[in-house]
C-alpha positions, 0 to 999 in steps of 0.5 A: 130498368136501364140507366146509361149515361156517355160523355167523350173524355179528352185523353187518351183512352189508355189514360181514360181506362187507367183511371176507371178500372183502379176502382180502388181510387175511385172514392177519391176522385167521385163523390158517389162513392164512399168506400171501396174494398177490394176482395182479392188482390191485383188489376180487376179481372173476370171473377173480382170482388168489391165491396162498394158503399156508396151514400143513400144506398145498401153496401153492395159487393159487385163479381166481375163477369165480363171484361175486355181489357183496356175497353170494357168491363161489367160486374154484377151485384145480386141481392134477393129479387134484384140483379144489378148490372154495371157497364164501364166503356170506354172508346177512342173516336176521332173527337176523345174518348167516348165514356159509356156508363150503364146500370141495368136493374133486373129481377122480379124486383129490379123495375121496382128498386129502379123506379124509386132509385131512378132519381138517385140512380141518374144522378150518380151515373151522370156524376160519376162520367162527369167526374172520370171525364175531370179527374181524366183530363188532369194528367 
């Protein structure tokens, strides 16, 4: 099951991927998100670790497994049956700064876990661009 949701920002990308790739603040700028604790120290980077909370979800903690700076980053969550995978892009066009984000369920559960969650799952992909889109065109 996949979920993707984009929206163009109007900042400059540099600001856009400033903003979400500090996923520290992200509690404080998208209701999505309860809490967020950083497993390790500093800018994320390939092998990070968050523990995130998030409302009406199970406590998750996400690696880190593919990033390119200033542009792209993914983590994935694993827990029994299920792999969850997160995509955050960002992309500087002629009209903005185009925001991609993604949620990809696999395993032998993932379509099930995507199936019931898929409401949920919509409306937190969609809130959260939404929410970089405001938080980023502020400063």
């Amino acid at each position: 099951m996949r979920f993707d949701h984009s929206i163009t920002v109007q900042a400059p990308q540099e600001r856009v991927w400033q903003v979400y790739s500090d996923v520290e603040r992200w509690p404080e700028w998208t209701p999505t998100i309860d809490s967020v604790e950083r497993l390790d120290a500093g800018r994320i980077h390939i092998g990070a670790k968050t523990r995130i909370r998030q409302p009406k979800l199970p406590v998750a903690v996400w690696e880190v497994t593919d990033l390119k700076e200033g542009e792209y980053f993914e983590w994935v969550s694993k827990a029994p049956g299920i792999r969850t995978i997160g995509g955050h892009r960002v992309v500087g066009t002629p009209e903005g700064t185009v925001v991609t984000a993604t949620i990809i369920h696999e395993g032998p559960i993932g379509w099930l876990f995507g199936k019931l969650y898929a409401r949920l799952t919509k409306s937190y992909v969609e809130t959260e661009a939404i929410k970089l889109k405001e938080v980023s065109e502020q400063a």
